[in-house]
N, C-alpha and C positions, 0 to 999 in steps of 0.2 A: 805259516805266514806271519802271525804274530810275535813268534820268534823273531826271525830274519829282520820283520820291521824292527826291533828292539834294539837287535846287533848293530843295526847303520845308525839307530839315531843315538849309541852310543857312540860308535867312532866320530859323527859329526859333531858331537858335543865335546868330543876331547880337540878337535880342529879348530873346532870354531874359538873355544878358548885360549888358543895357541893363538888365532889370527887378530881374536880383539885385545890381547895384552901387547903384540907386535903393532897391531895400528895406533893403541893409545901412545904409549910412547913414543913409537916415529912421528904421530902427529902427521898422520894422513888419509887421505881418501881415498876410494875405487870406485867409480863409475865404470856399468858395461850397460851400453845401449843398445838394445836390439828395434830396428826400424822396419815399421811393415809398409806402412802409407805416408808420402808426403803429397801435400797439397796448396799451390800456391806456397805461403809462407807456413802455415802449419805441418808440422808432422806427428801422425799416428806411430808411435814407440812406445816401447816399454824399456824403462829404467831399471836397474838396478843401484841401490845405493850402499856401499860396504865402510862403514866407519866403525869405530869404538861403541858409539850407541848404539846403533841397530844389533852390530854381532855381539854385545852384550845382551839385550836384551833378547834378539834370537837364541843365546846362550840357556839364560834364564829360561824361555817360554819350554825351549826342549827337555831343558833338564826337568823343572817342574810335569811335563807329558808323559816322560819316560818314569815318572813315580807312580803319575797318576796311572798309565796303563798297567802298571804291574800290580798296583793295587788292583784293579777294575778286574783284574782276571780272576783273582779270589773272590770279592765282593761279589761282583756278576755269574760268579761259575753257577750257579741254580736258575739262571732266566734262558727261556727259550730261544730268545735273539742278541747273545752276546757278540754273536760276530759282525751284528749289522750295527752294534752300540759301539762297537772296538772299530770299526770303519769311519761311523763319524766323529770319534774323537780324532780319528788321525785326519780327514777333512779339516777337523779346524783346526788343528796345529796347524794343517798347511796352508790356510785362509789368513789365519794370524803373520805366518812368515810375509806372505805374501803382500801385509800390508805391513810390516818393519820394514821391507829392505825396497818399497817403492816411493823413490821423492817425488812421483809424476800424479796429478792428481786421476788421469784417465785411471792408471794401474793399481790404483790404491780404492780406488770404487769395486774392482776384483773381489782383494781381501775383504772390504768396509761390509759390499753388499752380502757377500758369500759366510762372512763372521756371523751375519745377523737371521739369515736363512737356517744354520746347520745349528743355530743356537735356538731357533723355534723347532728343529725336527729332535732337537736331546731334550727340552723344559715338556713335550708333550710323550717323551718315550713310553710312559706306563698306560696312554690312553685311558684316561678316567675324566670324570666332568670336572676336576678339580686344575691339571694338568693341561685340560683343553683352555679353561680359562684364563690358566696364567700365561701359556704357549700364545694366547690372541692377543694381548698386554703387550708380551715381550715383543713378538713382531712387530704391530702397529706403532708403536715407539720407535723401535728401531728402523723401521719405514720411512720415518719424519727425518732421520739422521739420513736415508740413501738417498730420497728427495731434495734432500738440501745441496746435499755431495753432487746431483746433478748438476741443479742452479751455479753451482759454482764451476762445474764445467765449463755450461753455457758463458757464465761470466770472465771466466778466467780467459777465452776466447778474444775477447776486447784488446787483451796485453799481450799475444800472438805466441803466450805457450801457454802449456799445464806444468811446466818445471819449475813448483816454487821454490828448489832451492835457490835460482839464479836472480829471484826479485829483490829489489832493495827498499820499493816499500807497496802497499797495496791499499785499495780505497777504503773509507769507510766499512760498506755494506758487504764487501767480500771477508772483512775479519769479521766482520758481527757473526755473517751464515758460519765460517770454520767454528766460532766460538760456541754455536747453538745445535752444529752438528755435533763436536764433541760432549755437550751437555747428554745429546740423548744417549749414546755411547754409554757417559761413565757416570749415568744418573743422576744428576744434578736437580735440583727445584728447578723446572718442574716437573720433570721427568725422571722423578723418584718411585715411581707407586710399581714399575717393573721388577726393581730389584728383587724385594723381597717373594714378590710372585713366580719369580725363578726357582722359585727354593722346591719348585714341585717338581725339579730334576733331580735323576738319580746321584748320591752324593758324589762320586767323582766326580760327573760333570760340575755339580756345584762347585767341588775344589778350584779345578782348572778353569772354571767363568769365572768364580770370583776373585782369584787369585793374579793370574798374570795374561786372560786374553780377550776377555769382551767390553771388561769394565776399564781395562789398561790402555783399550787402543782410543779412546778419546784422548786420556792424558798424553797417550805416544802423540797423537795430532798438534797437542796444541805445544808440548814441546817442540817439535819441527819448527811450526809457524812463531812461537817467543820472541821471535828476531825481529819479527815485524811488527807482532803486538807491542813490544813495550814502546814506539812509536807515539802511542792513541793511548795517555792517561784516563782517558773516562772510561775506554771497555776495558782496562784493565782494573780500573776500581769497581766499577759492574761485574767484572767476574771473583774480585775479592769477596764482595757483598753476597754472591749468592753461593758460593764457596763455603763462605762462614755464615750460612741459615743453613745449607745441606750437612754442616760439621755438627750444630745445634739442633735439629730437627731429629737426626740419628740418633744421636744420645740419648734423649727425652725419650725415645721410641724406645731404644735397648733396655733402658734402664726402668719399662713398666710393661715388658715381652715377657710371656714364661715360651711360648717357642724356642727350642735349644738351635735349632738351623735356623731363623728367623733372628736370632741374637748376636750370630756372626755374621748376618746378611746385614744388618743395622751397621755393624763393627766395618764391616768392609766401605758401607757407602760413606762415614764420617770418614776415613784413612782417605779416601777419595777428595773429600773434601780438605784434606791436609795440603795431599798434593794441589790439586788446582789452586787452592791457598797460597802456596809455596811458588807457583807457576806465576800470581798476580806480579808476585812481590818483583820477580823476574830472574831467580836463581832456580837456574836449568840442571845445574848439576847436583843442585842439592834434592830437587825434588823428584830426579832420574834413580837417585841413592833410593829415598824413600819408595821407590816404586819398586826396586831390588829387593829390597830385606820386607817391605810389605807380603810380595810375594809368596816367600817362604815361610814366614810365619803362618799366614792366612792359609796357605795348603794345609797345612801340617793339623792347622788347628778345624778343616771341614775333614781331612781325614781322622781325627782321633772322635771329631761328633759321629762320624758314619760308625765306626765301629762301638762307642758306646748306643747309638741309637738300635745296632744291631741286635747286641745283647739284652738287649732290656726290648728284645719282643716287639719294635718299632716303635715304641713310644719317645716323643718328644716333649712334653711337658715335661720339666726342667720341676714341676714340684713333686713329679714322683720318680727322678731320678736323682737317688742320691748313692752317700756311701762308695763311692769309683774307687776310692781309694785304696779298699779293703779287699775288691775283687779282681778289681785290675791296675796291680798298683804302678806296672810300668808306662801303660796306654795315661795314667793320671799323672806322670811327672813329667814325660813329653807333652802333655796337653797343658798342663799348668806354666813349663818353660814357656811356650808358645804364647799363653796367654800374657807370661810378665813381659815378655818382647812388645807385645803389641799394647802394655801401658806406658813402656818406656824404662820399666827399672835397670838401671844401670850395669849397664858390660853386657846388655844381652843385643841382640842385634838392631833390634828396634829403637834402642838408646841413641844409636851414634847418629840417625837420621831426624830422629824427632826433635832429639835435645841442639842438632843442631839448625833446624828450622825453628824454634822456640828463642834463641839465641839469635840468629840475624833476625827475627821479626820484631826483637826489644830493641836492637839497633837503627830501629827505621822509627821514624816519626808516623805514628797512631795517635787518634784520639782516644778518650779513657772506654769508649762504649767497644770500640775495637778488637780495646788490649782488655776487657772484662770480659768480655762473649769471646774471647777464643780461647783466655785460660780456664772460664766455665765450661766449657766445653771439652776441653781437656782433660780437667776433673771430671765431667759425663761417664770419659772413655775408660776410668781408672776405675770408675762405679760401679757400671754396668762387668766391666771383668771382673770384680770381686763379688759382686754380686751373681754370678753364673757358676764361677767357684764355691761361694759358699755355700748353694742351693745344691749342684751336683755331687762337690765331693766331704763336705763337712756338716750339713744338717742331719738330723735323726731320718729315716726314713719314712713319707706314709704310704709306702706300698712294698710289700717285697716281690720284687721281680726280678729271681734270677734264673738264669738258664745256666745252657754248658757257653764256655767262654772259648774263643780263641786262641789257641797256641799260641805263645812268644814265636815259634818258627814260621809261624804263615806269612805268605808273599806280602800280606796288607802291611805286618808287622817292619818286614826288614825294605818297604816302602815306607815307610812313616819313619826308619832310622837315617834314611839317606839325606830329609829333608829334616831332620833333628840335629844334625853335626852343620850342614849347612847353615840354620839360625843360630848357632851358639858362635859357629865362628866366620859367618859371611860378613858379618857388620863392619868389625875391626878391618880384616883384609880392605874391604871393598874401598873402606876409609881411609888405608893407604894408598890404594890405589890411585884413587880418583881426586883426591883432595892435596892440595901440598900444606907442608908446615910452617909456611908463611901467614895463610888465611888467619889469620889472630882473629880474637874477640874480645873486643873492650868494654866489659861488663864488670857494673860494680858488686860486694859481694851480694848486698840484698836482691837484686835482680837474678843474680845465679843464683840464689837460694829459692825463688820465688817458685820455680818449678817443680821443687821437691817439697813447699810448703803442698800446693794445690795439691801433686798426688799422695803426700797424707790424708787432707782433707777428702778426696776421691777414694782411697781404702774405705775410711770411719764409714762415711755418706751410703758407699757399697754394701756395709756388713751389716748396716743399720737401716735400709731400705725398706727389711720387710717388715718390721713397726712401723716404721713413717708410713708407709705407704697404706696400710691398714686402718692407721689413724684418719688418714687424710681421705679414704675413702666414705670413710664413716657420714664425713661432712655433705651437707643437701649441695653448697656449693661447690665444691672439689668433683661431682661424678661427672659434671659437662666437660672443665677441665679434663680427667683421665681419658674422656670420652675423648675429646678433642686431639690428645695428643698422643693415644692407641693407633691413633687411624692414619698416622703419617699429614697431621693436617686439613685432613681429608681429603687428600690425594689419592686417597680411595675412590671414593666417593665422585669426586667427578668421571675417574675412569669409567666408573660402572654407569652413571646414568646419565651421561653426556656425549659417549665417545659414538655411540649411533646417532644420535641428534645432529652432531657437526657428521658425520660422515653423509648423512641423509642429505643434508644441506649441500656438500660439497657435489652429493651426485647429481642433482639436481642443475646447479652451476654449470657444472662440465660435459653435462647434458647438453644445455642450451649452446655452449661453446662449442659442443664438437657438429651439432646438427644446423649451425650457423640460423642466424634468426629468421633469414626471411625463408626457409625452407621449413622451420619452425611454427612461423606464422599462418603459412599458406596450405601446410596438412593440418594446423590444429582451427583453423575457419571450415577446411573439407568438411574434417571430423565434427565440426558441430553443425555443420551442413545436414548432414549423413544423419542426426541422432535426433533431431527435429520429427515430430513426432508426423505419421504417413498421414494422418486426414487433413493433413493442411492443404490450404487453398495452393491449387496449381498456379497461378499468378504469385503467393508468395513465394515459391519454389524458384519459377523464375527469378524472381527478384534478387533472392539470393545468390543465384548460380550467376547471375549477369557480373552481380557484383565481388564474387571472387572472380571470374577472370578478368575484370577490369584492373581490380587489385594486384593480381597477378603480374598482369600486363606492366602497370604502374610500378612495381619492382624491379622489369627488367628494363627500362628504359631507364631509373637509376642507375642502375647496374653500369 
């Protein structure tokens, strides 16, 4: 079975790459509409939408599926429920399809709702208290993005379709909710405290949610809708703003983690924050790149943690895993590749996307707090990767912990080389591809230097971290600080002791709303009727009983 499945989504993957380089350059579209209900002026259909974007990026989510299963069949060959883990991965590849190629908003509640379901039944797979809590996190969140998704059903009703391709502009309040659903999606402040709590999934899953399908499909949303957002300068400056504190918040967090899966989960949600960054600005195609080459680097680099976290006995503390280099030197130069991708050093794939979003963002008119907090941040990302490098594969050891190691020939292995060739040379291609050699950039030389100043500065800062950070511990004022900013903000913190309080609150509300008040009213008078203690005077008794059905009475003559 898992065979067979392999073999289609091989041939689909060589098609689909055939159809999205033929639609790019013809410079066309395919709509196929399948109608079940019309009503009045409304009709209940499902869309299909086939352009360059979507079968690009259906491109990508398969190819990146079909690594990740093949890994998953070695990884997972020891668990007793490999078949029903191999099931719901392939669920959400097809949940994910399902919401790239639907421009209708009904058909896209399918994928939105069913992504965030089958990504609670993979973060709780191992069944432990740890996995249950993070599993309750991730749904509740993503709960708030399917509630939203409704609302705007409801809403989008007013304008007599769900087909936002064919709008040319939308209210206020309908771009706010798309912008607040894709928050919860792809983690944004304030609905950051999920991501990392994910990490209590088995590592493929990790790869493929963090990679290209739970935290991508916010970004796929609000690409679609970009046409309309850049309309409304104030929510595109509001999602600039909170864009660059989720870029800045990450960093700070990566760069004082010893969690080795928790430090790519930080990495993932600052890249996230590149893109929506990238998205304010209102360059669709550049932040569609970014979302490509993020992809494959981020896979490659939760597959090379899963197999060092393997061989070292399950341990993830990042300070007593060191030395990779000596034991598995080929798992350490694919993981290292992956990691200079994802600082940006030049010619690797990650290069051609970052340095050209760094580049148009010099080009726009920022103020200096803007253009400082997003180059520090930058330098963050260069920190925290040198910094996870130096710890795992070039400090002295304090523990030896080695076992028997993995074959070069195992499936994990010739998985992690598919998605290795891919980031060495997706960047470039993808860059001819999509981009022409018209797009110039008129930058002076100190501005193009500027970026390669910060990621020197971002190496030193990295190699040098764990003296500072020691020092700085030392200090009575710096431990609230580290406290402070260990904890995602404390966006921990409210998940855990607030999120019953409003839920409590909420039941309560919708309590009273569903049981309407005066039905409300007139069993909770009963019920206090009733609870009145038995030796009371039979005349109060009456009194009371007169005066509910009085009461009563006086409701329905409202009525």
């Amino acid at each position: 079975m898992i065979q067979l499945f392999l073999y289609l989504m091989f041939i689909l993957i060589i098609n689909l790459f055939n159809l999205s380089i033929y639609l790019m350059y013809k410079k066309i579209m395919i709509f196929i509409e399948f109608e079940f209900l019309k009503l009045s002026s409304i009709k209940l259909e499902y869309l299909i939408l086939m352009d360059w974007l979507s079968m690009f990026f259906s491109l990508i989510v398969l190819m990146i599926s079909f690594s990740v299963i093949i890994y998953s069949i070695e990884y997972m060959s020891g668990d007793y429920n490999i078949n029903r883990f191999i099931f719901l991965v392939m669920l959400f590849v097809m949940f994910m399809i399902f919401m790239i190629i639907s421009p209708n908003m009904v058909s896209i509640l399918l994928g939105w709702d069913g992504l965030g379901l089958i990504s609670y039944c993979l973060v709780i797979y191992y069944q432990n208290e740890s996995s249950f809590n993070s599993g309750m996190v991730t749904v509740l969140t993503n709960r708030i993005g399917d509630s939203i998704i409704l609302m705007l059903i409801g809403l989008m009703l007013i304008n007599g379709s769900w087909n936002f391709m064919f709008y040319y502009q939308l209210n206020f309040l309908i771009m706010f909710l798309i912008m607040m659903a894709s928050f919860t999606k792809s983690a944004q402040i304030p609905f950051s405290a999920w991501l990392p709590k994910a990490m209590a999934a088995p590592t493929p899953v990790s790869s493929l949610v963090h990679s290209s399908t739970l935290v991508t499909a916010g970004v796929y949303l609000l690409i679609r809708f970009n046409y309309l957002m850049k309309l409304n300068l104030k929510l595109m400056n509001f999602m600039m703003f909170i864009s660059i504190m989720t870029l800045f918040m990450s960093g700070l967090c990566a760069n004082l983690e010893f969690d080795f899966k928790k430090i790519i989960a930080f990495s993932t949600l600052s890249q996230l924050g590149v893109m929506i960054f990238c998205l304010s600005m209102g360059f669709i195609e550049i932040s569609f790149f970014h979302l490509l080459t993020h992809a494959m680097f981020k896979c490659m680099l939760f597959m090379c943690a899963g197999i060092i976290i393997h061989n070292m006995i399950l341990n993830q503390d990042i300070r007593y895993i060191s030395m990779i280099f000596k034991n598995m030197p080929l798992v350490s130069m694919v993981f290292n590749c992956s990691t200079f991708s994802l600082c940006g050093i030049p010619f690797m794939s990650g290069f051609f996307s970052k340095d050209k979003i760094l580049e148009m963002f010099m080009m726009n008119y920022f103020n200096k707090f803007m253009f400082m907090i997003m180059f520090f941040s930058m330098g963050l990302t260069i920190s925290y990767s040198c910094r996870l490098m130096f710890y795992s594969f070039i400090m002295i050891p304090c523990l030896n912990i080695f076992c028997k190691f993995k074959s070069l020939k195992s499936l994990m292995f010739y998985s992690m080389m598919i998605l290795f060739f891919m980031t060495i040379f997706m960047g470039f291609m993808l860059n001819w591809m999509i981009f022409s050699s018209k797009n110039l950039i008129f930058l002076s030389k100190e501005l193009k230097l500027i970026i390669y100043m910060f990621l020197m500065g971002g190496i030193l800062i990295g190699v040098n971290l764990l003296w500072i950070s020691i020092k700085l511990k030392n200090l009575i004022l710096m431990k609230n600080y580290f406290f402070f900013f260990i904890n995602m903000w404390f966006l921990f913190i409210i998940y855990n002791m607030k999120m019953f309080e409003i839920m409590n609150f909420f039941k309560k509300k919708f309590f009273l709303i569903d049981l309407k008040w005066n039905e409300y009213l007139i069993s909770f008078l009963i019920y206090s009727y009733l609870k009145k203690d038995f030796y009371m005077d039979l005349y109060n008794k009456n009194f009371y009983f007169i005066l509910i059905i009085i009461l009563y009475f006086f409701l329905m003559i409202l009525y």
